[in-house]
N, C-alpha and C positions, 0 to 999 in steps of 0.2 A: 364614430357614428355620423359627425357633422358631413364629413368627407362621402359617406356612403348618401346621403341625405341630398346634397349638392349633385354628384353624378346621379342619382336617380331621375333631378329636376331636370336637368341638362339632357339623358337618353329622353326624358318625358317629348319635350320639346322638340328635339333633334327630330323623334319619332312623330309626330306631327306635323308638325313643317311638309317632313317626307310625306308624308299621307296627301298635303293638300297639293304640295305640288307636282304627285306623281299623278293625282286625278285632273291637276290641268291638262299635263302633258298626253292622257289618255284620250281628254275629252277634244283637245286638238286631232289627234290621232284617228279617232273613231270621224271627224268632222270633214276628215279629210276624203276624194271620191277616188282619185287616180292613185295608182300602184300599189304595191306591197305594203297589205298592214304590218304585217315583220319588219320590213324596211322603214318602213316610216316610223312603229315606234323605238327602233335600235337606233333610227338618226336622232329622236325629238331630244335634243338641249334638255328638257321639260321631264321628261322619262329618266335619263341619265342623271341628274341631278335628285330625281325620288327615289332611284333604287339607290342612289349613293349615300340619300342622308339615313335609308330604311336598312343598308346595311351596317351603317354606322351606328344605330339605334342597337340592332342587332351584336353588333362586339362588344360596346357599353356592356348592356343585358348580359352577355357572356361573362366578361370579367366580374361584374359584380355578383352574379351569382359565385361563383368561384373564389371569393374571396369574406361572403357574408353568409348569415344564416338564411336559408329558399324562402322564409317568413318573415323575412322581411325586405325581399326583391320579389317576392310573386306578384304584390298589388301592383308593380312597376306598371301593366301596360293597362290593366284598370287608372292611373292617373293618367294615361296619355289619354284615353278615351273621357275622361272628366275635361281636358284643359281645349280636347275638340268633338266637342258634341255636332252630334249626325243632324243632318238638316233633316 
């Protein structure tokens, strides 16, 4: 249980992170006037790096579902949304 406990805090996190800095890189993106929004958000550093920590959040979630009982991995993304409250 300690070990499910720990990776819960860790996807908590991971998946947070990803959240804020997938809105930087958005808010870059939308900020920006010339060329391909497609293009500019598949180059932005900023984007690539939030969908990478969001689908890392994402496998965490997976595995540990698959390996614990769904009641006690369902609050998982209710704690991400505690550790980053919406402005």
């Amino acid at each position: 249980m300690t070990t499910t406990l720990l990776w819960v805090g860790v996807a908590s996190l991971v998946g947070g992170v990803g959240h804020v800095i997938l809105a930087k890189g958005m808010k870059v993106v939308g900020a920006a006037a010339a060329g391909s929004p497609l293009a500019r958000t598949l180059s932005n550093p900023w984007v690539i790096l939030g969908v990478a920590l969001q689908a890392t959040f994402f496998f965490i979630y997976m595995a540990l579902v698959s390996r614990e009982d769904v009641s006690k991995i369902l609050p998982l993304p209710s704690l991400r949304s505690s550790f980053w409250p919406s402005r």
